[in-house]
Phi, psi and omega in degrees: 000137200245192202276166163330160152250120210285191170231163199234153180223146160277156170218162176104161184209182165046022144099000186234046194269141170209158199270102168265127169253141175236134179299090181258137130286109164262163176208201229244175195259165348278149171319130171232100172298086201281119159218127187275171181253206216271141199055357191273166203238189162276023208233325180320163178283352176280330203276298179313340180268305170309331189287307176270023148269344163323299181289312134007288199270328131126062163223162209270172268171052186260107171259135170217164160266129148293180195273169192049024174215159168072204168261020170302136155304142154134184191249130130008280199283328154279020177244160159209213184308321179282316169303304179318305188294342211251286187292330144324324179297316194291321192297307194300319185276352157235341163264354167281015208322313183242208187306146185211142142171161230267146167242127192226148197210123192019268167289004163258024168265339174278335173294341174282280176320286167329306168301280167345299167297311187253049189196353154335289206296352172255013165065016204215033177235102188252359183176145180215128182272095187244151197231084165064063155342072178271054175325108172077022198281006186261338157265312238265324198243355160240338189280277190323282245244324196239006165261123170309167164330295182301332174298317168296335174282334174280354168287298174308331189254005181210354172110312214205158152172138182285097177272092197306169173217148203257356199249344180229149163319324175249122179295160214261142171257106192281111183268173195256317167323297174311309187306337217249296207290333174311307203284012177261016182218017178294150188244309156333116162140348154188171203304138187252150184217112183272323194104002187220158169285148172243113193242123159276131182241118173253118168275126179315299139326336179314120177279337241236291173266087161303170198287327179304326203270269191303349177267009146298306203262329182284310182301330169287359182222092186267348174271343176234184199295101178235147186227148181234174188212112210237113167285123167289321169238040174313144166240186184313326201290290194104012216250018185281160194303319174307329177284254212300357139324298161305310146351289169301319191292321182308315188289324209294307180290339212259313197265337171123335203290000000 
């Protein structure tokens, strides 16, 4: 049996349209809404494991590719936090109908928020499940904390620059776009408020999102229900069998079931 076939929506405006593809299970509400993180697709094993307790449990599903990942139209290298957000929104508002809630995984935990905050007024964001959040991480953990001097300069001065990566074979390309369009969404700094329980799963071990970095995010949402769960020897992924466990019991306990 070979994999599914998605359905495609157009998103984008101004000469800047691309074919977002998507993933449906359907089941009974509320919707758990799959957001990967940077470079990552709807094909992983955490995204693959929610679609079949969806179907197990006969609740709905929904998974997508941002643009330039996956199987979504547009280049990699020309997207950046605002397409990413831009297509979440387009997912949410058509496939989302009633109660949701989002499950995100590293930048798409910061996409989990940033979607959250700006669909708050629809009542219909009941909870959100972030998996090593990386929140505001294209200033607070790449600009700030791991590029060298030199790294910044060569961003600013060329546009780019390739950023090997330990989880894919081809390196990741950090654009002076992405670095610029990231501050138009930081979230750090002053107090978040969603309006839903938030439950974080953090690994101890993360080289990539440190642990200091969500517990950074829990002190940032003083109004609302967080719950963190720090894996003592967790790494960035999460994706060990005992991990996606945790996962599930969280989305499981999050949905009523």
């Amino acid at each position: 049996m070979g994999d599914p076939e998605p359905q495609f929506i157009p998103v984008g405006k101004n000469g800047k349209i691309r074919q977002i593809a998507i993933l449906e299970d359907p089941g009974r509400q509320p919707t758990l809404l799959w957001l990967s993180g940077f470079k990552s697709d709807m094909a992983g094993s955490k995204a693959e494991a929610l679609s079949n307790f969806g179907r197990t449990s006969g609740q709905h599903v929904v998974r997508f590719d941002y643009s330039g990942h996956g199987r979504s139209g547009g280049a990699f290298e020309e997207g950046c936090v605002s397409d990413w957000l831009e297509d979440a929104e387009a997912v949410f508002d058509r496939f989302c109908t009633e109660d949701t809630i989002l499950v995100g995984s590293s930048m798409g935990g910061w996409i989990s928020l940033l979607l959250a905050l700006a669909r708050k007024e629809t009542g219909k964001i009941k909870g959100l499940v972030l998996i090593a959040p990386a929140v505001d991480f294209t200033e607070e953990l790449m600009w700030k904390q791991r590029f060298t001097d030199e790294i910044r300069e060569t961003i600013m001065t060329h546009g780019r620059w390739s950023q090997p990566s330990d989880y894919d074979d081809e390196p990741y390309v950090i654009t002076r776009e992405l670095i610029e369009d990231g501050r138009n969404h930081l979230l750090f700094g002053d107090p978040l408020h969603v309006g839903a329980p938030v439950a974080i799963l953090q690994g101890a071990e993360d080289p990539d999102v440190p642990a200091s970095h969500a517990q950074r995010l829990v002190e940032a949402l003083p109004q609302d229900d967080v719950t963190y769960s720090l894996v003592p020897d967790g790494d960035h992924r999460l994706s060990r069998p005992q991990d996606i466990d945790l996962l599930l019991r969280t989305v499981a306990n999050m949905s009523g079931r």
